[in-house]
C-alpha positions as a printed NumPy array, in Angstrom:
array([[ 11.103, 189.79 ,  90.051],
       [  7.42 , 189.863,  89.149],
       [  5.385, 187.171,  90.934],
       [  3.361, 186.019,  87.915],
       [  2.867, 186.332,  84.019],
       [  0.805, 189.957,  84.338],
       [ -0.388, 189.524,  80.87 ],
       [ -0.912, 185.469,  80.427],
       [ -4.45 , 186.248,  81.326],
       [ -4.837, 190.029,  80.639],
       [ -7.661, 191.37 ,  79.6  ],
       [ -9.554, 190.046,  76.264],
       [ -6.92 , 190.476,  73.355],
       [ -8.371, 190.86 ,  69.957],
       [-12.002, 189.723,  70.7  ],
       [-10.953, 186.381,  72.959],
       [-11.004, 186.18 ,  76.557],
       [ -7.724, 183.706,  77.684],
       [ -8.517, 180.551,  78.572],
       [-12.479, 181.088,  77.99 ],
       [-14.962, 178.957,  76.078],
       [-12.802, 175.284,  76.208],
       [-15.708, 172.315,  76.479],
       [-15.37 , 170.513,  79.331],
       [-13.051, 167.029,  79.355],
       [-14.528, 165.07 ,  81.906],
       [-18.616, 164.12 ,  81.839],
       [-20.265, 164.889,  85.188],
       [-17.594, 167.435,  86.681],
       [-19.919, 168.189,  89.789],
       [-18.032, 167.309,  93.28 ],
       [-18.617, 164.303,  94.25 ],
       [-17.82 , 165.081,  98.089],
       [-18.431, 168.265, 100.595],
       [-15.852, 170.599, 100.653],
       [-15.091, 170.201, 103.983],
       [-14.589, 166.327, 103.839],
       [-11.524, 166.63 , 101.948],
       [ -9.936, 167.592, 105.355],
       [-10.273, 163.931, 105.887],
       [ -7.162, 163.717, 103.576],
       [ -4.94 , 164.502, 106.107],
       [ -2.146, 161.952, 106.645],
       [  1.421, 161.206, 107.416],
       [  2.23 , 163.394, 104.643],
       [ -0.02 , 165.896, 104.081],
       [ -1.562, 168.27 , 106.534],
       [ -5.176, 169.376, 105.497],
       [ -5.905, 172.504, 107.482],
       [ -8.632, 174.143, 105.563],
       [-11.494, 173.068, 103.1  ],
       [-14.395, 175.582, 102.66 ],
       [-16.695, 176.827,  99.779],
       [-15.697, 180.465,  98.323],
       [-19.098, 181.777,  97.181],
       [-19.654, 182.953,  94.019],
       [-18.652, 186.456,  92.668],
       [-18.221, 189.079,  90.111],
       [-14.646, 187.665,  90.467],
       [-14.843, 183.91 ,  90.353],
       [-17.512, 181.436,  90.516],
       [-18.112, 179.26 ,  93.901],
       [-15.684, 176.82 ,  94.451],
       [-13.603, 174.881,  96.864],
       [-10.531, 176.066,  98.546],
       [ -7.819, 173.895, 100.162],
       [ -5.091, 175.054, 102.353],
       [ -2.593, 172.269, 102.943],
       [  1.094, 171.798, 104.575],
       [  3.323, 168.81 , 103.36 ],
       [  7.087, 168.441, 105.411],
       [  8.228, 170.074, 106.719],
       [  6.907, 173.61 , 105.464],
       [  5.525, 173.62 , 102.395],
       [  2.238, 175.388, 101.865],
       [ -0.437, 174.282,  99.023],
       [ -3.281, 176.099,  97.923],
       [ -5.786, 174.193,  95.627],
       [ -9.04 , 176.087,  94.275],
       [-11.602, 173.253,  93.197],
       [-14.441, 174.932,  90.706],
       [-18.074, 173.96 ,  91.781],
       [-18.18 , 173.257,  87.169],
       [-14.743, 172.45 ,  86.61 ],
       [-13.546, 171.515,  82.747],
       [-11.583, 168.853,  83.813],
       [ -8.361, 170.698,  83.62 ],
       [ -5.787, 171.93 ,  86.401],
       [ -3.37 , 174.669,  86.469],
       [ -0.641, 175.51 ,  88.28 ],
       [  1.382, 178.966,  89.086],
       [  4.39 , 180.017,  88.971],
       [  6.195, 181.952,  91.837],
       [  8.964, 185.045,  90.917],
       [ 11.889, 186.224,  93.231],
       [ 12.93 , 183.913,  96.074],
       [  9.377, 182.83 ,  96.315],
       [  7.327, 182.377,  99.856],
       [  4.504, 184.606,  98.687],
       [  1.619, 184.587, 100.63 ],
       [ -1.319, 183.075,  98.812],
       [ -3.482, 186.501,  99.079],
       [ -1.044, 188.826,  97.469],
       [ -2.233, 190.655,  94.387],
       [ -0.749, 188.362,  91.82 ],
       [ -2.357, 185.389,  93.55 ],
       [ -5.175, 186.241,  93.543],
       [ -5.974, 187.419,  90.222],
       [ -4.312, 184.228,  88.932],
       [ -6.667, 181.914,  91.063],
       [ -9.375, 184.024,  90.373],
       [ -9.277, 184.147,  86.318],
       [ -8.141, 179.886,  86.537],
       [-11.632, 179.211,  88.279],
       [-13.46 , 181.343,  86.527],
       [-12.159, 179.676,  83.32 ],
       [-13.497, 175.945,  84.95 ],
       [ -9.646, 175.211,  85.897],
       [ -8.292, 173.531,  89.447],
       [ -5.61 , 175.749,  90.276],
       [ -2.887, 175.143,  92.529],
       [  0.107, 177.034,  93.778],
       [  3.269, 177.149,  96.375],
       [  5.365, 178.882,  98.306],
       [  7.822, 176.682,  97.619],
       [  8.571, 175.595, 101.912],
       [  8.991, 179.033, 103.558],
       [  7.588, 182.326, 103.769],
       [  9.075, 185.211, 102.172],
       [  7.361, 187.511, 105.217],
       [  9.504, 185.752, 107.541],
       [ 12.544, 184.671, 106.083],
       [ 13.843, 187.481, 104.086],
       [ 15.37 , 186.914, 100.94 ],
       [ 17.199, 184.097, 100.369],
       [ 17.669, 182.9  , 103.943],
       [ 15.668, 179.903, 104.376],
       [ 18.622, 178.102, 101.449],
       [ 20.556, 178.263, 105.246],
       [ 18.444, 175.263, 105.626],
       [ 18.867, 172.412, 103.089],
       [ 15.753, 170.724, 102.862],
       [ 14.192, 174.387, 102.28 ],
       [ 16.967, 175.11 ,  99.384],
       [ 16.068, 171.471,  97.918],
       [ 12.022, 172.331,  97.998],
       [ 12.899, 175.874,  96.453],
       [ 15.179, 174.111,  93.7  ],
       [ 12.151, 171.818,  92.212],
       [ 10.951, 169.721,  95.375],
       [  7.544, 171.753,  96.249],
       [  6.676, 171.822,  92.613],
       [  6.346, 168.169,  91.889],
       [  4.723, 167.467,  95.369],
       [  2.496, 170.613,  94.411],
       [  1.229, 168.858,  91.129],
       [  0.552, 165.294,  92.679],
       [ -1.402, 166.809,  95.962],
       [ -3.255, 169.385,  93.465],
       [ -4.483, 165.779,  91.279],
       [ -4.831, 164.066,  94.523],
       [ -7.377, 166.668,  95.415],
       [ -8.672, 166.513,  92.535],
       [ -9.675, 162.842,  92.269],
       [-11.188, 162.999,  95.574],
       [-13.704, 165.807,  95.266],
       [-14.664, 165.032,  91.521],
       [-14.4  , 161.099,  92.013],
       [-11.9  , 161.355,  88.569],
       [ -8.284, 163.024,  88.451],
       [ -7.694, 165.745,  85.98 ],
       [ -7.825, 165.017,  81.898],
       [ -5.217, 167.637,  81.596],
       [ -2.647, 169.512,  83.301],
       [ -0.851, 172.829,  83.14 ],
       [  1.583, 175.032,  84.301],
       [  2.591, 178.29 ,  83.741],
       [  5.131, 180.878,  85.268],
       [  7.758, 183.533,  84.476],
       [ 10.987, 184.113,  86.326],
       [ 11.062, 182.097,  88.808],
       [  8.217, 180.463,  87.925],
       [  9.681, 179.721,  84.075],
       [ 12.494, 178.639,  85.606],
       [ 10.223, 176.417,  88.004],
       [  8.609, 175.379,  84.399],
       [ 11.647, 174.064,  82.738],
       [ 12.476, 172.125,  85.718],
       [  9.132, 170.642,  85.558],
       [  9.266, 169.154,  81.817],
       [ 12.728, 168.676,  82.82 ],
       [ 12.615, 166.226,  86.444],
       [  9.015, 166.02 ,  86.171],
       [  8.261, 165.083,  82.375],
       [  4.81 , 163.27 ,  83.429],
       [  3.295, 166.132,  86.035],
       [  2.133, 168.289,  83.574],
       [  0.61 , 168.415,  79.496],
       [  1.993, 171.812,  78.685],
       [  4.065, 174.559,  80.146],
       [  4.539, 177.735,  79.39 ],
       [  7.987, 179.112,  80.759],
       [  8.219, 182.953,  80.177],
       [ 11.866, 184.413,  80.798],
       [ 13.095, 181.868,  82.548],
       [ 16.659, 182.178,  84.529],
       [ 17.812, 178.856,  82.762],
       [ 21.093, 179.409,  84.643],
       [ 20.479, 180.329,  88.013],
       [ 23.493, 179.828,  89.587],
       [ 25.723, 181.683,  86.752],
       [ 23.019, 184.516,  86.753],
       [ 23.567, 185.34 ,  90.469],
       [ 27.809, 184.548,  89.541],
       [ 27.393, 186.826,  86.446],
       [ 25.797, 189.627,  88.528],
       [ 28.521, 189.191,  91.209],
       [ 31.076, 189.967,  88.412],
       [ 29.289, 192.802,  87.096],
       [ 28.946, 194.34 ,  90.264],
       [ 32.3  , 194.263,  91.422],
       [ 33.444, 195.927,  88.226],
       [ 30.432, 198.421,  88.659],
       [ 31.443, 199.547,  92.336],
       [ 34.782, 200.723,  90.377],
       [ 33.134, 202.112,  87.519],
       [ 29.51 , 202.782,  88.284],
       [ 27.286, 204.036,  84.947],
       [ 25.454, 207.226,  85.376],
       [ 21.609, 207.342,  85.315],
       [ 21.929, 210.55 ,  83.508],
       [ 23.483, 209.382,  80.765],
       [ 21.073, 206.091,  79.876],
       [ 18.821, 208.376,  77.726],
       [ 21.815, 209.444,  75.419],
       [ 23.12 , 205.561,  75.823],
       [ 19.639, 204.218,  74.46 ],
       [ 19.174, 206.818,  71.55 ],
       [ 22.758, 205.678,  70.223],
       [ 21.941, 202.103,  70.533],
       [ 18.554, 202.777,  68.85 ],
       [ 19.826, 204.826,  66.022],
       [ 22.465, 202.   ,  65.299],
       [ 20.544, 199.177,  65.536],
       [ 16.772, 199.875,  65.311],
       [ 16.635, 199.651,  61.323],
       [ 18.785, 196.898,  60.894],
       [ 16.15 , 194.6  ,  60.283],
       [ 14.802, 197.044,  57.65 ],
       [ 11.815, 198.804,  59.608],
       [ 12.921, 201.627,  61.977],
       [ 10.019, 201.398,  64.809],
       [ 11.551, 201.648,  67.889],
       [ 12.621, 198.4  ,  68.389],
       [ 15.184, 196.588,  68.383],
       [ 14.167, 193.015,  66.559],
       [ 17.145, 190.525,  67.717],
       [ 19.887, 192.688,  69.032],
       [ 22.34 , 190.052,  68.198],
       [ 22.37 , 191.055,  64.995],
       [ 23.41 , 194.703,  66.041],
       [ 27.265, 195.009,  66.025],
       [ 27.364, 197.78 ,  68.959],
       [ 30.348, 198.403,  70.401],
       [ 30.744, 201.3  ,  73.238],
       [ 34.549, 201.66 ,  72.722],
       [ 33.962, 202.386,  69.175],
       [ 30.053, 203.852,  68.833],
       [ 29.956, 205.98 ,  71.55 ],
       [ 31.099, 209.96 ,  71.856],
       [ 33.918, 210.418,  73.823],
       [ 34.581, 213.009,  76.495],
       [ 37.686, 214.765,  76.089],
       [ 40.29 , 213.746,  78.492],
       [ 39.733, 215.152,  81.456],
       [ 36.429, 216.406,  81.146],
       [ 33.005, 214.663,  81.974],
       [ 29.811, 216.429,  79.557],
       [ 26.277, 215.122,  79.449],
       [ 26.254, 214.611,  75.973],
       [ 29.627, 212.276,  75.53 ],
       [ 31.201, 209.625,  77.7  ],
       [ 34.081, 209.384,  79.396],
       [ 36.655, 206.348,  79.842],
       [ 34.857, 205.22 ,  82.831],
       [ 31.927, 205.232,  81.562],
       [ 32.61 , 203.063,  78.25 ],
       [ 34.686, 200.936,  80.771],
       [ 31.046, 200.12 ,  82.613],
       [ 29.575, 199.805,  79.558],
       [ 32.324, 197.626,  78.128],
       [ 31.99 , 195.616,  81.652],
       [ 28.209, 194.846,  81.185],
       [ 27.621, 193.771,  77.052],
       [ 31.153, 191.601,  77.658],
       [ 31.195, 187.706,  78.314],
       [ 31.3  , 186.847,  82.108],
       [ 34.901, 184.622,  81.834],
       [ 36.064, 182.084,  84.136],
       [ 39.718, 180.561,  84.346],
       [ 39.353, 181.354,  80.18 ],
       [ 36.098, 180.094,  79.512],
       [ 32.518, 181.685,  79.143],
       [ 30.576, 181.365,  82.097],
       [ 27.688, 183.645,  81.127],
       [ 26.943, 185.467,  77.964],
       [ 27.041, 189.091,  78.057],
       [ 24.159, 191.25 ,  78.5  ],
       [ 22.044, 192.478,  75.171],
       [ 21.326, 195.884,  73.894],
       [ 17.769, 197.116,  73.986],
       [ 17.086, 197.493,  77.808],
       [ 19.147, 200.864,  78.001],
       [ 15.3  , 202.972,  76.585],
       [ 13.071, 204.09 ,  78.664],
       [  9.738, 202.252,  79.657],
       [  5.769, 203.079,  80.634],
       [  7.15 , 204.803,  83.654],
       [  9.382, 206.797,  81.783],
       [ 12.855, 205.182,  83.452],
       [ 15.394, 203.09 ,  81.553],
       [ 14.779, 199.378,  81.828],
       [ 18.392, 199.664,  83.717],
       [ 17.068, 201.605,  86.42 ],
       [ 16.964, 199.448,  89.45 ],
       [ 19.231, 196.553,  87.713],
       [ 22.011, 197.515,  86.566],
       [ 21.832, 200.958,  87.413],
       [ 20.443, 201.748,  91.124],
       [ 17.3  , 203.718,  91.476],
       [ 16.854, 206.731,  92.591],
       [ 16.659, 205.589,  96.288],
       [ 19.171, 202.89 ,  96.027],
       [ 17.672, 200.037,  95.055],
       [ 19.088, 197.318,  92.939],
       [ 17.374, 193.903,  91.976],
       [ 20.925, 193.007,  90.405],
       [ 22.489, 193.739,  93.86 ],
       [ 20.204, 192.232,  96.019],
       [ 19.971, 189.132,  94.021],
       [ 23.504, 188.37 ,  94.186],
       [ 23.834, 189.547,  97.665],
       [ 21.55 , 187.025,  98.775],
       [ 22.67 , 184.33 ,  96.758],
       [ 26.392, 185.063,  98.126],
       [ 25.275, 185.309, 101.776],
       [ 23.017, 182.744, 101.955],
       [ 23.415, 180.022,  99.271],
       [ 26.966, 179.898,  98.23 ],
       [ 29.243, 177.523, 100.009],
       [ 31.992, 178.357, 102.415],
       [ 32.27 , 180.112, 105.201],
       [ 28.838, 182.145, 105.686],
       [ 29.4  , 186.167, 105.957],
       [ 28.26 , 187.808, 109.07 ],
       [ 25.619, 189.862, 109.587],
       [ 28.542, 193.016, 108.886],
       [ 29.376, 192.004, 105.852],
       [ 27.292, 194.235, 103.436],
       [ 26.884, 194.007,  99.921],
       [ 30.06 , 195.742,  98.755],
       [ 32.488, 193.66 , 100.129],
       [ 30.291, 190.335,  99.523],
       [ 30.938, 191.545,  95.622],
       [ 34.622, 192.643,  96.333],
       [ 35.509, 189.368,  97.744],
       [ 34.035, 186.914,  95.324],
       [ 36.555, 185.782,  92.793],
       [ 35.697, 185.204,  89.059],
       [ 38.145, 182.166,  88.602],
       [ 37.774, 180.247,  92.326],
       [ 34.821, 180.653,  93.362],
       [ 32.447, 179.075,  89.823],
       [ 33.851, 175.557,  90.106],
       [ 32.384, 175.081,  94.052],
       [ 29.015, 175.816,  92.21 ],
       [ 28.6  , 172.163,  90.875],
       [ 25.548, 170.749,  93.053],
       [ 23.646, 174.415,  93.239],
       [ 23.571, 173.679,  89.735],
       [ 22.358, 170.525,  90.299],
       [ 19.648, 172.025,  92.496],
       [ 18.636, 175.451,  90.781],
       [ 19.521, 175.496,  87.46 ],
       [ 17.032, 174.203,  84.918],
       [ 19.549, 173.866,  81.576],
       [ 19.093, 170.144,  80.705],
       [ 18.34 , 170.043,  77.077],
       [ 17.106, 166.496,  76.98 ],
       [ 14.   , 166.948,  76.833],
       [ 13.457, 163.189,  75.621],
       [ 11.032, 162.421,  78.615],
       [  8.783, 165.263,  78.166],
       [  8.025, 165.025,  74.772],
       [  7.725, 160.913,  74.514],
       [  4.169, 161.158,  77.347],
       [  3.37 , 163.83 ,  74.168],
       [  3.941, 167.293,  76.34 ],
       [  3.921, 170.831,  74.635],
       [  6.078, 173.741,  75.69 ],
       [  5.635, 177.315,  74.728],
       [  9.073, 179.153,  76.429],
       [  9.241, 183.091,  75.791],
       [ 11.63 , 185.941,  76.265],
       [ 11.622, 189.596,  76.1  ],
       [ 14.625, 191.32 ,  74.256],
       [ 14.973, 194.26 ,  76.352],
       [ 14.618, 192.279,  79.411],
       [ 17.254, 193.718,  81.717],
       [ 16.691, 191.398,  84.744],
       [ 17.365, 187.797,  83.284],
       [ 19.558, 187.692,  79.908],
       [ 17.78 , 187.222,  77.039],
       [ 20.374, 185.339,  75.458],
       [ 20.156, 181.887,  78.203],
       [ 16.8  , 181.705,  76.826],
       [ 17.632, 181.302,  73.075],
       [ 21.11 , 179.642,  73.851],
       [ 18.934, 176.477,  75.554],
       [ 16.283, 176.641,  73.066],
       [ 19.249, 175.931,  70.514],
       [ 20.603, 173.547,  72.537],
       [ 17.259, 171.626,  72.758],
       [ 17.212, 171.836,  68.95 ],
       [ 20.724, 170.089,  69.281],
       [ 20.12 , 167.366,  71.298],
       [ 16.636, 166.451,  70.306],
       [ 17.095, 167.549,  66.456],
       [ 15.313, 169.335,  64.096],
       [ 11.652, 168.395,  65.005],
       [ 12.461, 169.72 ,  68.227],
       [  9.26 , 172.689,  67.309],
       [  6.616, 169.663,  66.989],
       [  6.951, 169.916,  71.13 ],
       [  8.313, 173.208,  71.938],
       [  8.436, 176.157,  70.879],
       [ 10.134, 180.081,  71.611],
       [  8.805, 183.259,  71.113],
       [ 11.352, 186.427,  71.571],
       [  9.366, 189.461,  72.354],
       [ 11.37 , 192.79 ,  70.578],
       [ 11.045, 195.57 ,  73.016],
       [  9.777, 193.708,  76.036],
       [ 11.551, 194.019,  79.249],
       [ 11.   , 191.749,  82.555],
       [  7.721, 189.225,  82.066],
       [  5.762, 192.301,  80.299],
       [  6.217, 195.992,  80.104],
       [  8.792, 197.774,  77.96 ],
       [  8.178, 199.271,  74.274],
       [  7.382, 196.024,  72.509],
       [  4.519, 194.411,  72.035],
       [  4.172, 192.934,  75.547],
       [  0.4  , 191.712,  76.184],
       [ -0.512, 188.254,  74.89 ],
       [ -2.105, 184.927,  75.667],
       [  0.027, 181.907,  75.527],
       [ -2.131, 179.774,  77.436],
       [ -5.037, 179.155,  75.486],
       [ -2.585, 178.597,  72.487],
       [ -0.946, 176.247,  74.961],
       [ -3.944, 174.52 ,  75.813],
       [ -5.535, 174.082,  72.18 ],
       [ -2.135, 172.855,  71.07 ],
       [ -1.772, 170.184,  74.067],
       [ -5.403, 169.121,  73.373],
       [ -4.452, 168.389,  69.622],
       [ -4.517, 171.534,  67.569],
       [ -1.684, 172.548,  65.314],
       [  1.097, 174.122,  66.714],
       [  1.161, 178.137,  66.682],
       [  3.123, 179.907,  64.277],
       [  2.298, 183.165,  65.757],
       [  1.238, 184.303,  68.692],
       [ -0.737, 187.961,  68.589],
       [  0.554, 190.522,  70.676],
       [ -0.27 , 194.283,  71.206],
       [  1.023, 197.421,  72.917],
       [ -1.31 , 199.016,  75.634],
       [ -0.406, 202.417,  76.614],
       [ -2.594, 204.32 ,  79.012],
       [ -5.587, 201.815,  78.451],
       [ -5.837, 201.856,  74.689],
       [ -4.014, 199.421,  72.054],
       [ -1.488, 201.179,  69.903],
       [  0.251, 198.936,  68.063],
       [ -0.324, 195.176,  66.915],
       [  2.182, 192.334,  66.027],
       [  2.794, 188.694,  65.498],
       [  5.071, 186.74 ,  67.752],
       [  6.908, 184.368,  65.936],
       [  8.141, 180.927,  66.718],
       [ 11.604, 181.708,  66.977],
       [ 13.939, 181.584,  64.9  ],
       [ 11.331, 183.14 ,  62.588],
       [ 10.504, 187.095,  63.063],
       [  8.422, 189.357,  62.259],
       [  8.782, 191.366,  58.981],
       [  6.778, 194.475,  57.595],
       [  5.192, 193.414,  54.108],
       [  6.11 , 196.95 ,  53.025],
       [  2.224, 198.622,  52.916],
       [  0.079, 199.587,  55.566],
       [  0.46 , 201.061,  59.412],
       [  4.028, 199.245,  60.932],
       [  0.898, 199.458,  64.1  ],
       [ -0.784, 196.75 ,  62.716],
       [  0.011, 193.379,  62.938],
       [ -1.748, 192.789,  59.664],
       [  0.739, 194.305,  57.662],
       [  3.254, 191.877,  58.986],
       [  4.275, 187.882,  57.916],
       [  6.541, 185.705,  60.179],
       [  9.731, 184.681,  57.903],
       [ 13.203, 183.295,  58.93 ],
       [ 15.861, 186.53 ,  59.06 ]])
């Protein structure tokens, strides 16, 4: 999973830098205290071990940086701008979390927050993904609980606590965003947490956890009897493109809400003749896979996770299928799908725990569909972030912007819009005065893909927190090889984006959000 939101704070889209250019909220934002004092904090609780100035830089201007501990292992970094706005934000974290705080992702994140006047903060969440691989450290509780949404409340109130003493005042406003994991870690936020933060923004977010790693289980078992050739995802995709691409009345390579595409592999697809196995048809097994992976996960007759979209099969930037390395292994074996659900079987799911001998394979072989769901109960409790009352949240007046990509073929697109409907349920029909989704045609995992993947939801997020109307649109753009080549709104779901009929379909001009 990717650690951060690569394009939250991309480079200037359309003229405006992200997150650039907000007056500050708080008069005299100088410190009020020496860096180093604020080791002084250290108590019971909290475990100050660093506090120096960063010098200023082409990167980010001087400020303050804070490495803390808090019981019994969870590491803090706060960044405290020597002109701060009066804002903080927070990051998210992506896989199994325990990044160090000077991988890439980090620091870019910290680095374009401070430069932007923001306190930033950030977690591992209570371990260290250099040490314990995976999804070990859930073999200790306490480390599951501060993965499952501990760290990130005790995260927000040191990050404010640090706050208040080095500027004398606490923030004005506060903000968090994340994908993956960390718009998972979002949701769970608004969710437990309704007062830490002002706005979120939650990209793809694994709303289900739990079922996730279940539904991948599934799949994979069926898979290991009926793998799906890599060779044949480029004839796969061009089928599901020619059948479903126009069918919201533009044909331009994407696939607008594949919902709406009635594909069915038993009944679209070429077949082989019996007995033979060609590269441009495909055989029982193969439809069989296929069949496997768009159906319904079921469990003792009931839906336990939705079946996986169209749109993923085409190939990316790179030039692979989005299924390459999910549901497909990569060239050298790899599988996020597989090591994802081995981890969560090994190390998280109750029972027995496998040995060290028990590989992947048989982990999948052995789980059972209809037994093994129901002893899932509290690991929803503890990773899942699928409450739809929201009630909380939006009463101390929070805003949340939640996105998804269509083609995402790591988390399944359809959680996303299923909660954001179930929101609408619960909390009724001016559920969009407070939060808001944008789908993303095209996109696959937190950016990438052949949609228009590079946008700013922050400063949207920000403006509308801070009382601006809420977006209709958010602009988006496709960046191959350095240079912009096509444009296009990003509606507030369940509106989309439709061609007015004149003009380049590259242009985002030539487009109005409407409801399908």
């Amino acid at each position: 999973m990717r650690l951060f939101v690569l394009t939250l704070f991309s480079a200037a889209l359309y003229g405006q830098t992200p997150l650039q250019g907000l007056s500050a909220l708080i008069p005299n934002t100088k410190p009020a205290m020496a860096c180093g004092e604020l080791r002084g904090l250290t108590s019971a609780t909290l475990s100050v071990i660093s506090a120096r100035i960063i010098p200023g830089s082409p990167a980010a201007p001087e400020h303050c940086r804070v490495s803390m501990m808090v019981p019994p292992e969870i590491n803090i970094e706060v960044n405290l701008p020597s002109e701060w706005n009066g804002r903080l934000l927070m990051f998210g974290n992506g896989g199994w979390a325990g990044e160090s705080f000077d991988a890439a992702g980090r620091v870019n994140s910290r680095a374009r927050g401070v430069r932007a006047g923001f306190v930033t903060a950030a977690t591992d969440t209570g371990h260290s993904a250099e040490l314990e691989r995976g999804a070990s450290f859930a073999l200790s509780r306490q480390k599951l609980l501060d993965f499952g949404f501990r760290s990130l409340h005790v995260t927000a109130e040191t990050a404010k606590q640090m706050a208040r003493a080095y500027y004398g005042a606490g923030p004005a406003k506060s903000y968090y965003e994340g994908c993956s994991q960390g718009g998972r870690q979002g949701l769970t936020l608004a969710q437990r947490f309704p007062n830490d933060f002002d706005g979120i923004v939650a990209g793809s977010p694994s709303v289900d956890q739990v079922g996730t790693h279940l539904a991948r289980a599934y799949w994979l078992k069926g898979l290991a009897a009926n793998p799906f050739p890599a060779a044949k995802l480029g004839l796969l995709a061009q089928r599901v493109y020619d059948q479903c691409d126009a069918k919201d009345g533009l044909k331009d390579g994407l696939i607008d809400d594949p919902r709406r595409c009635d594909f069915k592999p038993a009944r679209d697809l070429p077949r082989c003749a019996e007995g033979s196995d060609q590269p441009d048809c495909f055989t029982a097994k193969d439809i069989a896979a296929l069949e496997l992976i768009y159906g319904d996960v079921m469990s003792q007759g009931k839906r336990l996770f939705p079946g996986w979209p169209v749109g993923a099969e085409i190939a990316g930037p790179n030039g692979q299928s989005g299924w390459i390395g999910q549901a497909v292994k990569a060239p050298n074996g790899a599988s996020a799908w597989s090591s994802y659900g081995e981890n969560f079987l090994r190390f998280i799911a109750p029972g027995p725990r496998p040995g060290a001998d028990v590989d992947a394979a048989r982990l999948f072989d052995q789980f059972d569909v209809d037994k093994d769901p129901p002893r899932m109960m509290e690991l929803r409790d503890i990773m899942n972030a699928a409450d739809p009352d929201l009630s909380a949240f939006r009463r101390r007046g929070g805003k949340l912007l939640m996105y998804y990509g269509w083609a995402d073929p790591q988390l399944n697109a359809k959680q996303g819009v299923e909660y954001y409907e179930q929101v609408t349920e619960k909390m009724g029909s001016t559920t969009p005065e407070f939060f808001e989704l944008f789908m993303v045609p095209g996109m696959f995992h937190c950016s990438g893909g052949v949609g228009t993947s590079q946008f700013d939801m922050a400063t949207p997020l920000v403006k509308w927190a801070e009382g601006a109307k809420a977006p209709d649109a958010i602009p988006a753009s496709r960046v191959v090889s350095g240079r912009v080549v096509r444009t296009r709104p990003l509606c507030a779901y369940p509106e989309v984006a439709r061609y007015k009929g004149s003009g380049s379909i590259d242009e985002a001009a030539n487009f109005t959000c409407v409801k399908p």
